[in-house]
C-alpha positions in Angstrom: -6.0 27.6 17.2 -9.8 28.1 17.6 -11.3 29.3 21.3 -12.6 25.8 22.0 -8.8 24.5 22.6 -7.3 27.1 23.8 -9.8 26.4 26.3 -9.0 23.3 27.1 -5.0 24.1 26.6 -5.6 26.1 29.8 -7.4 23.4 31.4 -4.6 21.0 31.1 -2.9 22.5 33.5 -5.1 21.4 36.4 -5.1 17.5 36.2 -7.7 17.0 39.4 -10.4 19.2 37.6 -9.8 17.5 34.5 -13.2 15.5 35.1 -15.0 17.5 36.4 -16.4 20.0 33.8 -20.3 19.1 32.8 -20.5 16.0 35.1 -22.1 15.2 38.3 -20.3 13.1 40.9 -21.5 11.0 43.4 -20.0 9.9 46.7 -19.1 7.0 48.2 -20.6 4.7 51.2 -17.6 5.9 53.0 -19.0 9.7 52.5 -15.6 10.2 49.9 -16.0 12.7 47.0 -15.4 10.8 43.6 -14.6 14.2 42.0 -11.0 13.6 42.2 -9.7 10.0 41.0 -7.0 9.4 43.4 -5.9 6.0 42.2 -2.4 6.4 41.1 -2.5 4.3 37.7 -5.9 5.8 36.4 -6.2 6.7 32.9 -7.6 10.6 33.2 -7.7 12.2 29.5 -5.2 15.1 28.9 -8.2 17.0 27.3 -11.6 17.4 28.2 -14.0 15.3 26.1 -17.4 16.9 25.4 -20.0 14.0 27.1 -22.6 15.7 26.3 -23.4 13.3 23.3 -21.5 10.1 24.1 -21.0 7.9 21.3 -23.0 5.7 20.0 -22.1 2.3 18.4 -20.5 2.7 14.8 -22.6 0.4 13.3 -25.9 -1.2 14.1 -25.4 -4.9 14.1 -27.7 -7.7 13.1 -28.7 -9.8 16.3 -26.3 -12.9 16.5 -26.8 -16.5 17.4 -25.4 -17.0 20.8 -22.2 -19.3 19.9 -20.4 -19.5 23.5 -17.4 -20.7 21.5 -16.9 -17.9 18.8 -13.5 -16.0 19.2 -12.1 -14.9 16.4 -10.5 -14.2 13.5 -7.7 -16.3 14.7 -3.8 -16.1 14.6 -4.0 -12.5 13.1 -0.6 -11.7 11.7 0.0 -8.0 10.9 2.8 -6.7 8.4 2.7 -2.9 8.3 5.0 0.0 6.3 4.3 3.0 7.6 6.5 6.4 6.9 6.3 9.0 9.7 6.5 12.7 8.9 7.7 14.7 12.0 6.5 18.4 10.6 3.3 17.4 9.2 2.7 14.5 12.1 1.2 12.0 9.3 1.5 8.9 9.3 0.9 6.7 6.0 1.3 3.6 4.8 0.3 -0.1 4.2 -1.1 -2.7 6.3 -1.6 -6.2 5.6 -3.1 -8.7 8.0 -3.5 -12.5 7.7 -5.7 -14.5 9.7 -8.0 -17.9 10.1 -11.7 -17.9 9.6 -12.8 -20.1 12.5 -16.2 -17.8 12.6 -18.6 -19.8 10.4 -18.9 -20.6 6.7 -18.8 -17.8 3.8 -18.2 -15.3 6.3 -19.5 -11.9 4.2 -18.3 -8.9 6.2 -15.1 -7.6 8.7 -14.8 -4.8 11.0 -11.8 -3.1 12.1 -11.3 -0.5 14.8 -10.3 2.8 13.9 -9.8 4.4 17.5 -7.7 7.5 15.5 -11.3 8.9 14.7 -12.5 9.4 17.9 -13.7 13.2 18.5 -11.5 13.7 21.3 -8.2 13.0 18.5 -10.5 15.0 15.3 -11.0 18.3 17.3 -7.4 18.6 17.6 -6.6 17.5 14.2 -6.1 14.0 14.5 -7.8 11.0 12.4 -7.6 8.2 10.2 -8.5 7.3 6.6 -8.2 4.0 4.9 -8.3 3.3 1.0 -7.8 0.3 -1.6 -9.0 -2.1 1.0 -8.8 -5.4 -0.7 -9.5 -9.2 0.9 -7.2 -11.9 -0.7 -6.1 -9.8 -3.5 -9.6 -8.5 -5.0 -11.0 -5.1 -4.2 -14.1 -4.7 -1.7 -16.5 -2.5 -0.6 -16.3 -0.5 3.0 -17.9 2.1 4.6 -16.4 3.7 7.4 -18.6 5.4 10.4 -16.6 7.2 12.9 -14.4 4.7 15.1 -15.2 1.7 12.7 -14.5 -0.1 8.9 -16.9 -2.4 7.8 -16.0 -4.4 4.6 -18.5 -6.2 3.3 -19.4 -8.7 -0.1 -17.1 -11.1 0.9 -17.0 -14.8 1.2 -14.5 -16.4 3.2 -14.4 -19.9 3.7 -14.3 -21.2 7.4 -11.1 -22.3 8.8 -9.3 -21.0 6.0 -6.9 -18.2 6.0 -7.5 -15.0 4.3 -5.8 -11.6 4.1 -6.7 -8.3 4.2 -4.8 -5.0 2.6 -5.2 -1.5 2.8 -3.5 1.6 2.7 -3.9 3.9 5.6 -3.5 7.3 6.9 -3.1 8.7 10.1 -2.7 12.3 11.7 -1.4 12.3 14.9 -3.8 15.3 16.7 -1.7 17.8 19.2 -2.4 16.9 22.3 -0.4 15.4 25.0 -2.3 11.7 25.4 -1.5 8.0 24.1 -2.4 8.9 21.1 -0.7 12.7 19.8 1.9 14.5 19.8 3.4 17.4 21.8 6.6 19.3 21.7 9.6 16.6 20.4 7.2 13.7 21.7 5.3 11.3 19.6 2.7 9.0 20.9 1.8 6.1 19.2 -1.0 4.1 20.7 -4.2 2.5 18.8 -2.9 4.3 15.9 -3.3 1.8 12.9 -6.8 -0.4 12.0 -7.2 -2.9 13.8 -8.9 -6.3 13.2 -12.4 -6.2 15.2 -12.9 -9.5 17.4 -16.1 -11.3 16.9 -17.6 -13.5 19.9 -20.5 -15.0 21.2 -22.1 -11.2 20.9 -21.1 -11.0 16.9 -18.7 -8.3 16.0 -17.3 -5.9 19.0 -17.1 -2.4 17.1 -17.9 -0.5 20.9 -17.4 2.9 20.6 -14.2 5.0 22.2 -14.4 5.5 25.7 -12.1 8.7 26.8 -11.6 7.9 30.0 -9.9 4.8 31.2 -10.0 2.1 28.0 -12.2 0.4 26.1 -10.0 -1.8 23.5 -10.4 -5.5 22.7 -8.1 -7.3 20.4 -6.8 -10.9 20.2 -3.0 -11.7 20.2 -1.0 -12.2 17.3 2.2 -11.4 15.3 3.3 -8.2 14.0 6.1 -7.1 12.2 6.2 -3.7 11.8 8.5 -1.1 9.8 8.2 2.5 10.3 10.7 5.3 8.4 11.2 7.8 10.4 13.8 10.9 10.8 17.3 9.3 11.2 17.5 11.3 14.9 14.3 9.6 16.0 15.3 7.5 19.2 12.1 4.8 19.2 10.6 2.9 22.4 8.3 -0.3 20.5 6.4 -3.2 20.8 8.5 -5.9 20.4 12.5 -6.2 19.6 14.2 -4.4 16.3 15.8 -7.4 14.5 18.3 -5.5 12.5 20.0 -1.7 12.7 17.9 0.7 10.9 18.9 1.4 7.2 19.8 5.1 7.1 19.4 7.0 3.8 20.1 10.6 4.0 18.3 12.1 6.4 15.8 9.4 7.0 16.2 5.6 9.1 14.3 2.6 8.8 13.8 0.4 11.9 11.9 -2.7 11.7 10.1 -4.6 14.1 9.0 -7.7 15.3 6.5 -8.8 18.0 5.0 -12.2 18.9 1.6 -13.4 21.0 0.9 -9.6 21.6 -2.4 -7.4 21.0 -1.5 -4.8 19.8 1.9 -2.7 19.2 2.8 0.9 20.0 5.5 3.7 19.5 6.7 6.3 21.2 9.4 8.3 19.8 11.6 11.3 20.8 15.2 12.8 19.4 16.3 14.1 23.0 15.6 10.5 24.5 18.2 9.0 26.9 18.3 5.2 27.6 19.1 3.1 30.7 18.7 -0.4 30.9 19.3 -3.1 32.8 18.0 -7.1 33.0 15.8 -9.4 35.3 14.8 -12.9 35.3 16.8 -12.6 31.5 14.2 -9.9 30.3 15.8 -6.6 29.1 14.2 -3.1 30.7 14.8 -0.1 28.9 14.0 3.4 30.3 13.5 5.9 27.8 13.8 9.3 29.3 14.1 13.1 28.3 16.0 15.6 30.3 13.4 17.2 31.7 12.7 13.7 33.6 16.4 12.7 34.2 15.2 12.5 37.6 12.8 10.0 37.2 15.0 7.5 35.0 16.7 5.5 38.2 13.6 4.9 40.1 11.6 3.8 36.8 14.2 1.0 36.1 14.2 -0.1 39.6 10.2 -0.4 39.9 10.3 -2.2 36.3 12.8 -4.4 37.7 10.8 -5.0 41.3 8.0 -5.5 39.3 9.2 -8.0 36.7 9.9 -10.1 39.6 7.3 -9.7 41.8 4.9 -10.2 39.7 6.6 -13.3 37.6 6.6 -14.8 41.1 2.6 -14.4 41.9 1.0 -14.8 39.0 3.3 -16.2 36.4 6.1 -15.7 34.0 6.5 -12.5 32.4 6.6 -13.9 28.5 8.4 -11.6 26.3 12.6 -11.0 26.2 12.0 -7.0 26.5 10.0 -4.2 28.1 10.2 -0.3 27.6 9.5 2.0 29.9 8.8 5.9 28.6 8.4 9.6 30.3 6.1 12.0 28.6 4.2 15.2 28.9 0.7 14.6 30.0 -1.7 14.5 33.0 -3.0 10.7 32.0 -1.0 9.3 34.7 -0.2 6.1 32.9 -0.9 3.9 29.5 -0.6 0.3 28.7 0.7 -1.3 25.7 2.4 -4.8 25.2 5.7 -5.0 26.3 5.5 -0.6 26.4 4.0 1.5 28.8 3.9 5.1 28.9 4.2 7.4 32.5 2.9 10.6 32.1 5.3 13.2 34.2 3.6 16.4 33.8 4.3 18.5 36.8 6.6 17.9 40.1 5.9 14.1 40.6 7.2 12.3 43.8 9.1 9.3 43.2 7.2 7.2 44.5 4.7 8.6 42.4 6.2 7.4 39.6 7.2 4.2 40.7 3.4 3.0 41.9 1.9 4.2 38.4 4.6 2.2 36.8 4.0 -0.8 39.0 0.4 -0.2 37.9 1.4 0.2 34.4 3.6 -3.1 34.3 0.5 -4.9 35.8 -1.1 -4.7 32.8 1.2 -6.7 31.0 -0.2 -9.0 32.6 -3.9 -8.4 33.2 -4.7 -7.6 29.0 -1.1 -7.8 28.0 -1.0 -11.6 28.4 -4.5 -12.3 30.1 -6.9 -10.5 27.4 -10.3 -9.1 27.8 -13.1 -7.0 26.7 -12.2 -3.8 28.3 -15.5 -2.6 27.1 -17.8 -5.0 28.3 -15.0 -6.0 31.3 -13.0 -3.5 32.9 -13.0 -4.5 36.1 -11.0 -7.6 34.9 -8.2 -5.7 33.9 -7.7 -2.4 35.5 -9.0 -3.8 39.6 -6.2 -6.2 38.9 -3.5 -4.0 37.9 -4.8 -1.9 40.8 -4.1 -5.2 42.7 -0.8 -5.5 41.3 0.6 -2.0 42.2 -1.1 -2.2 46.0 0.8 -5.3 46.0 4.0 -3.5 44.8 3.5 -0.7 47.3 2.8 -3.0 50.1 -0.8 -1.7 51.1 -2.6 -4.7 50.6 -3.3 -4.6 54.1 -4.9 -0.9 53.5 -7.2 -1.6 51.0 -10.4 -1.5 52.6 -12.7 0.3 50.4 -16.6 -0.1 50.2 -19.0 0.1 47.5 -20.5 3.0 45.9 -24.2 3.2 48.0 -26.2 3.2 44.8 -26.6 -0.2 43.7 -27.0 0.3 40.4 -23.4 0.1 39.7 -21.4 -3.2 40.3 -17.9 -4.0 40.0 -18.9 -6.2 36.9 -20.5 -3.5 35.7 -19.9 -2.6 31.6 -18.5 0.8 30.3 -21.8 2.2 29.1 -23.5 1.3 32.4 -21.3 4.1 33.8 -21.4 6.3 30.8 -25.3 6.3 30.6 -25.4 8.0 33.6 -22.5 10.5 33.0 -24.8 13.5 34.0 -25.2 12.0 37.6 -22.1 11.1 38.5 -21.2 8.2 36.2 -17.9 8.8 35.2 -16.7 9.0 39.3 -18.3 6.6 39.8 -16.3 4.1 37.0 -13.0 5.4 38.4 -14.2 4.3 41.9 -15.5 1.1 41.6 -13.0 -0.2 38.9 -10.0 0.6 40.0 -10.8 1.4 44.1 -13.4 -0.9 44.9 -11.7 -3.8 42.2 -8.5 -3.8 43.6 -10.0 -4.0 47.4 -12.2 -6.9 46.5 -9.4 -9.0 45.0 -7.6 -8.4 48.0 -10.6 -9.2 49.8 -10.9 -12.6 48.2 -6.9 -12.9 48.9 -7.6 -12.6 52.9 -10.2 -15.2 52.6 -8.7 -17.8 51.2 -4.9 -17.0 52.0 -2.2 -16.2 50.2 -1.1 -19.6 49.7 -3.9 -20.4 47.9 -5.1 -17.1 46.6 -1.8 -16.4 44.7 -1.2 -20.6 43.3 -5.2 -20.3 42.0 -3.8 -17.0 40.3 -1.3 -18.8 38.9 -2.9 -21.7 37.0 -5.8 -18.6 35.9 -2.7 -17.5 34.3 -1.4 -20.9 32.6 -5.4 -21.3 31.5 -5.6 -17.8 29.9 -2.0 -16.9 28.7 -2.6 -14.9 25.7 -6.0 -15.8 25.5 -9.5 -13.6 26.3 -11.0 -14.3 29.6 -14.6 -13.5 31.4 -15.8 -12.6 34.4 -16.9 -16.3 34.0 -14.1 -18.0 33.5 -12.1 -16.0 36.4 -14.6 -17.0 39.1 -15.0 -20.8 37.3 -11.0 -21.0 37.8 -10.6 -19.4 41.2 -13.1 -21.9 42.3 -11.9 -25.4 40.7 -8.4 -24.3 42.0 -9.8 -23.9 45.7 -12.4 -26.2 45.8 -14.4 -23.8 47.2 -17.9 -22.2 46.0 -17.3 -18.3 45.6 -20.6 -17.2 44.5 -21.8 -15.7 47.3 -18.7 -13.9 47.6 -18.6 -12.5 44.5 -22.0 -11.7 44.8 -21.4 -9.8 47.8 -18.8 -8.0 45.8 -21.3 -6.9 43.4 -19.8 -9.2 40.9 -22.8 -10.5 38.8 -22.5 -12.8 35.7 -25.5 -11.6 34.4 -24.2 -7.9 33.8 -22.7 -9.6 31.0 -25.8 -11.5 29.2 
């Protein structure tokens, strides 16, 4: 282990001073240092990334039409057959995904995302290599530049279906995160390609954002089979459809997943298991012994949650949710029908039982209601700050203001923030998405009243279900439900549509 991570292994150990190395923090309008993210359900990486060169794009794209009606490849189906080795922490295999062309004619090139070769996963040995990519059954060309595959010389009718094959490996990097693994703990999150989404911008290949997230992806199907040592117990995406074939000292559990963005593992041998069931959805609580403590209170706020939340903004879809402990100082992770809570230290309880209200929030707010989280983040992460504050019952104490500089708004994209990392940009994105989100949705709750606040939530919810919303197409739909104009609210808010154009 070189000095660099040592360095950082140290570092670990001190969550609030995690962000803090090389950046500049501002302050709020109420005088409040940003230094410290206090926002219970933030994202903080376990590991310090290096900002002083933040990524660039992967790959410089030709200037698109505007098409406000581009979204797509649709119905993506992924089948994947991956083999997990648990001493060399590699995972290879094959990965096959169908989908419809509803782009444009004799479309010549695809992107995926490869978020495994991000430098905060390569400096601690993690990464991803793809090979014998082929598109309906014939070799093609790609080039891969850091977090992104382009294959290209293709022509793919429109509104026909194609596939796409490749083989794939991926090294898990140690390192206690989403993505890693440390001690008998394997993360698997945004740990396979991924099919890029092209919109009215072209294709999205956004770089890796370390802190908080920056992923886009449509939903789909997956079925997913991963072989694995036999003592593996797995948390998934999804539901196992059959018992796992054992042969020797190796299983095989397979997978399936439906209307979901993306699928993730988490596996341990010393995992325990409670469960339970609400509104007919089984919750599982995957725990160690370490966090034995922890389990009861994690089933009970999954439990709360389910219901609270099926009741204000709409059905929770899916027959199954897992809830898993880990190492880490992250706080907590999203994934469709997973989330991960990150017990590192002596947490409180009710610690644990906000960031997983948080957590569960999501399943709603990108889970079912998709966005760019890139270009968008407020739409995701100030509502699942919503969500928890509504779990805690501190609606009625969220009163935050604005950040004074006015160059940041709540609609604000990632690399708004990140372009001004030096001066306090990465506070500052902590403060206003998740702080300042979550207090101006409650905002726009007090003025128009719960009734009506939580029933315009709800058809947003119908509208969108599994589907990729706007900043837009929120404030469009919150104001046909009311009746009522909202622009000046929002714009009061700092909520601007043309951050976006």
């Amino acid at each position: 282990m070189n000095s660099k991570r040592i360095t950082k292994r140290i570092m670990m150990g001190a969550a609030a001073a995690i962000i803090t190395l090389g950046v500049a923090f501002p302050v709020s309008a109420s005088g409040k240092d940003l230094s410290k993210p206090d926002h219970k359900g933030a994202y903080i990486p376990s590991e310090i990334p290096d900002l002083s060169e933040l990524p660039s794009q992967p790959f410089t794209m030709k200037a698109q039409k505007k098409n406000e009606h581009a979204l797509g490849p649709a119905k993506p189906a992924y089948t994947i057959d991956v083999d997990y080795n648990a001493t060399t922490h590699k995972a290879v295999g094959t990965l096959e995904v169908s989908f419809k062309n509803n782009i444009k004619n004799n479309l010549s090139e695809l992107y995926f995302n490869l978020w495994g070769n991000a430098d905060v996963f390569k400096e601690n040995g993690g990464g991803m290599e793809v090979s014998d990519v082929r598109v309906n059954g014939e070799d093609s060309p790609f080039e891969v530049n850091d977090t992104a595959l382009h294959i290209m010389e293709i022509a793919l009718a429109k509104n026909k279906k194609a596939t796409v094959s490749m083989d794939f490996e991926v090294s898990l990097p140690e390192q206690q995160d989403r993505f890693g693994w440390y001690g008998d703990t394997v993360s698997m999150g945004n740990w396979f390609p991924i099919l890029a989404v092209y919109d009215d911008e072209g294709w999205n290949v956004d770089p890796y954002y370390p802190y908080g997230e920056s992923f886009y992806s449509l939903s789909g199907k997956y079925d997913v089979t991963i072989t694995t040592d036999k003592n593996q117990v797995i948390a998934a995406t999804g539901e196992e459809i059959v018992k796992p074939k054992i042969s020797g000292e190796k299983a095989t559990h397979r997978y399936k997943a439906t209307n979901v963005r993306d699928f993730a593992l988490e596996m341990n041998p010393n995992y325990r298991t409670i469960s339970s069931k609400i509104n007919n959805i089984k919750i599982n609580v995957y725990y160690s012994e370490k966090h034995s403590k922890y389990a009861a209170a994690l089933l009970e706020s999954g439990e709360e949650s389910i219901k609270l939340f099926s009741e204000k903004f709409g059905k929770y879809p899916w027959p199954e949710l897992d809830i898993v402990t880990m190492e880490g100082w992250f706080g907590g992770m999203e994934y469709p029908q997973l989330v991960m809570i990150s017990l590192a230290g002596d947490r409180p309880l009710d610690w644990a039982k906000s960031v997983n209200a948080h957590e569960i929030g999501h399943q709603w707010f990108y889970g079912i209601i998709g966005n760019n989280e890139y270009d968008e983040p407020w739409l995701d992460e100030s509502f699942a700050s919503f969500a928890a504050a509504l779990y805690d019952g501190e609606l009625d104490s969220l009163e935050v203001d604005p950040i004074e500089d006015s160059y940041y708004h709540l609609s604000s994209q990632i690399a708004d923030f990140t372009s001004r990392a030096d001066d306090g940009g990465i506070g500052a994105y902590y403060y206003m998405i998740y702080n300042y989100g979550s207090s101006t949705l409650n905002d726009l709750r007090e003025l128009l009243g719960d009734d009506a606040f939580y029933s315009a939530m709800q058809t947003y919810f119908k509208q969108q279900k599994f589907g990729i919303s706007t900043t837009h197409t929120f404030i469009s739909s919150m104001e046909k439900s009311t009746g009522r104009d909202l622009m000046p609210f929002f714009r009061d808010h700092r909520v601007l549509l043309s951050d976006q154009e």
